[in-house]
Residue, then its C-alpha position, 0 to 999 in steps of 0.5 A: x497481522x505484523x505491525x508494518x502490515x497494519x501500517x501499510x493497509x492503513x495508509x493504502x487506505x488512506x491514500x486509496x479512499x475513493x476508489x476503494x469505497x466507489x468499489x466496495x473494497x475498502x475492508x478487504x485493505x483495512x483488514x489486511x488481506x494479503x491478496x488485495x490486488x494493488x491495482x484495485x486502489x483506484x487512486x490517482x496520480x496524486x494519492x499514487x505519490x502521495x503513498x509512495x512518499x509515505x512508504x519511502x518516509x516510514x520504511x525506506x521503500x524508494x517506489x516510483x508511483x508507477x512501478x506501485x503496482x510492480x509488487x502485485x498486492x497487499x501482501x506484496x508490499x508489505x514484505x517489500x517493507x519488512x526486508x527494507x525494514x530488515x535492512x536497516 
């Protein structure tokens, strides 16, 4: 698993915590697997913000917490990082 992968699962599950562990999904994120649906996060408006302030900070990735579950996955978001990352 690439470093930004790494990166985003962590903070995906940081800021998705209570959902994911009320849904017993928590290692399918801390592992990375790429198709983990975003919409299984679970989070609320605040932890959504949250994460995308966090994603805009450490890749450039300017996300409305409302279109977070525009990229679909895991894996999703995590090449949306590297081409910012790449980008730059």
């Amino acid at each position: 698993m690439s470093f930004t992968r790494k990166r985003i699962a962590s903070l995906v599950a940081t800021f998705g915590a209570n959902g994911l562990r009320s849904s017993g999904r928590e290692d399918d994120v801390i592992e990375g697997r790429d198709d983990f649906p975003l919409t299984d996060l679970g989070v609320d408006s605040l932890g959504a913000m949250e994460l995308c302030m966090a994603l805009e900070s450490e890749f450039g990735l300017d996300i409305r917490p409302d279109n977070l579950a525009d990229f679909g996955t895991l894996g999703g978001l995590a090449r949306a990082a590297d081409e910012a990352l790449a980008r730059s």
